[in-house]
C-alpha positions, 0 to 999 in steps of 0.5 A: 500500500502507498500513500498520497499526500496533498501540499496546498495554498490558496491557488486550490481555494482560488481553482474551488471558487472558479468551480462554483463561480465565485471569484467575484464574490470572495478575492483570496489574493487581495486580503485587503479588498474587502475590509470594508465590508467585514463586520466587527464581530462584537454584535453590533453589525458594523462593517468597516473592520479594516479602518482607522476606527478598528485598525489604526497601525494597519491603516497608518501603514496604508492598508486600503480596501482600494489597494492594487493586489501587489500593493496589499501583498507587498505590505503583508509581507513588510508586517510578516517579514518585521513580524518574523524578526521580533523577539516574543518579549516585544509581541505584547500589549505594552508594545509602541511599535507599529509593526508590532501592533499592525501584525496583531490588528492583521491577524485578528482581521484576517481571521474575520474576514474568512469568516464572512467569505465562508458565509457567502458559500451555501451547503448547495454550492458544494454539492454542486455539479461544478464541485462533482466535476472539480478535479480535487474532488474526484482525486480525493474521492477517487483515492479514499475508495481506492485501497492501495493507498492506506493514508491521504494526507493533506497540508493545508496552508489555507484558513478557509474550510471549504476543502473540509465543507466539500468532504463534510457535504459529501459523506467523506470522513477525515480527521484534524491531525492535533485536534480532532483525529478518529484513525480516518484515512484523511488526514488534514494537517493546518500548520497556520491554523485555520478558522476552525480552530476554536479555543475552547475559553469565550468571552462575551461578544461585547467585549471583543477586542483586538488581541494583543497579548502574548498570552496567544503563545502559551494555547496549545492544540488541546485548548481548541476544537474545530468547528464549522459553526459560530466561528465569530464567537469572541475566542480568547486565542487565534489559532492563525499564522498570517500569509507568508509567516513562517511557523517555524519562528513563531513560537505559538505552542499549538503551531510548535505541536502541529510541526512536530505532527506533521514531521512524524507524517512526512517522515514516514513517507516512501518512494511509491507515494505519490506528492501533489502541490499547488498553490504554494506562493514560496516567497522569502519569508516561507521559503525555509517552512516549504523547504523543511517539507520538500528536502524530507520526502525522498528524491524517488517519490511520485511528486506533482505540482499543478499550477496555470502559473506555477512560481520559477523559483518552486518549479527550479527547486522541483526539478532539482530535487525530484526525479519523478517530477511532473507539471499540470497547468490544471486541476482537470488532469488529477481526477484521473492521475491515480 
């Protein structure tokens, strides 16, 4: 028996939200596009997180919803690349650093603003036809019905629960690795979190406020539980890594367990199985965490990456590592790859 593993970024919930045409509803690749129209989750229904009222070092910094895309990522990676640097001491409420503050503020934001993107999907959508006949639908359903493979395992880089939304809406059972684990043959592994990840300590909505402790670092995986429901509640910690944050230097506990989980599955992976990436930005600042992944899986495996656009760099270091290394432009080969 092999197994097969799936290593993912927003390139799979951008190719899922063309399946059910909603591109135009939910922008993944500009995070600041539609920060008018998140709510501040405190019950009053007031949208405007990303403002000046809610968000003020995000704002000074120049955080727009009118903001080009390569405007809004090039100041994401200025926070998380000052983010990475900063010592845990300096990551507190006492903090003056608008660095600092901008970090914890987009953080919190990004958290919300996913959130309100999973609202606009209904249970309908991710039945539909255009979900049956999307490509990493059938390589899933295909593969946990096929028993040659023994383990499906997926690291998802991605906050959004739509990919556990499809599984969930179609009977397909899967396990958290960390959280919520039932010895299923998915096995969905999140190294920056995800909205799912609630901790199990609430505080009145009205009190919501903008974490900014460092009390966010001592959570561990067992203070949370997954949940597809009630997600704005006001959760004493986020369990989110922000874009291009490399887990590896951020010292939360719960993303220092989910690293040890997930080298404990990589390293028992063999030359028969089969890897499959998509969507992966590889810029600088998480480079080294992709990196960790791809030097620990043996030169001798079946790796794939499928990408219309797939990163030079990414597919150079492909090529260099692996002898058995194939490039699709679209999702609409895998469905048939096993």
């Amino acid at each position: 028996m092999s197994n097969l593993m799936l290593i993912v970024g927003n390139g799979l919930t951008i190719d899922l939200l063309n399946c059910i045409s909603q591109l135009e509803n939910i922008n993944t690749k500009n995070l600041f596009r539609n920060g008018d129209k998140v709510e501040w989750p405190d019950g009053s229904n007031e949208k405007g997180f990303l403002s000046y009222k809610h968000c003020r070092n995000l704002w000074n910094l120049g955080a727009r919803p009118s903001m080009s895309d390569s405007e809004a990522q090039n100041l994401i990676e200025e926070i998380i690349s000052c983010a990475n640097t900063i010592p845990k001491n300096m990551l507190d409420d006492r903090s003056e650093n608008i660095y600092v503050n901008a970090y914890f503020e987009l953080v919190a934001y990004i958290k919300q603003l996913f959130i309100m993107y999973d609202k606009k999907i209904s249970e309908n959508e991710l039945s539909s036809d255009g979900i049956m006949n999307w490509g990493w639908y059938k390589l899933l359903k295909n593969a946990y019905n096929n028993s040659k493979y023994e383990n499906i395992y997926i690291i998802t880089y991605n906050y959004d629960v739509y990919l556990e939304r499809v599984l969930k809406v179609h009977n397909i059972p899967f396990d958290i690795v960390g959280i919520e684990e039932s010895g299923n043959k998915i096995k969905i592994i999140k190294p920056h979190g995800s909205i799912s990840f609630c901790h199990k300590s609430i505080n009145d909505k009205d009190t919501y406020d903008i974490k900014r402790s460092s009390v966010l670092y001592e959570a561990e995986l067992k203070d949370f539980e997954v949940k597809y429901e009630a997600l704005d509640e006001n959760y004493s910690v986020y369990a989110l890594i922000p874009p291009s944050g490399d887990s590896t230097r951020m010292l939360f506990k719960w993303a220092e367990e989910m690293r040890v989980k997930e080298k404990e599955i990589i390293s028992n992976l063999q030359e028969n199985d089969k890897i499959i990436i998509s969507g992966l930005s590889y810029w600088h600042v998480d480079r080294k965490e992709i990196d960790d992944i791809l030097t620990n899986i043996s030169s001798k495996a079946n790796v794939y990456m499928v990408n219309p656009n797939p990163p030079k760099v990414l597919n150079a270091v492909l090529t260099c590592i692996y002898d058995n290394y194939i490039l699709y432009t679209s999702s609409e080969e895998l469905g048939g790859l096993l």
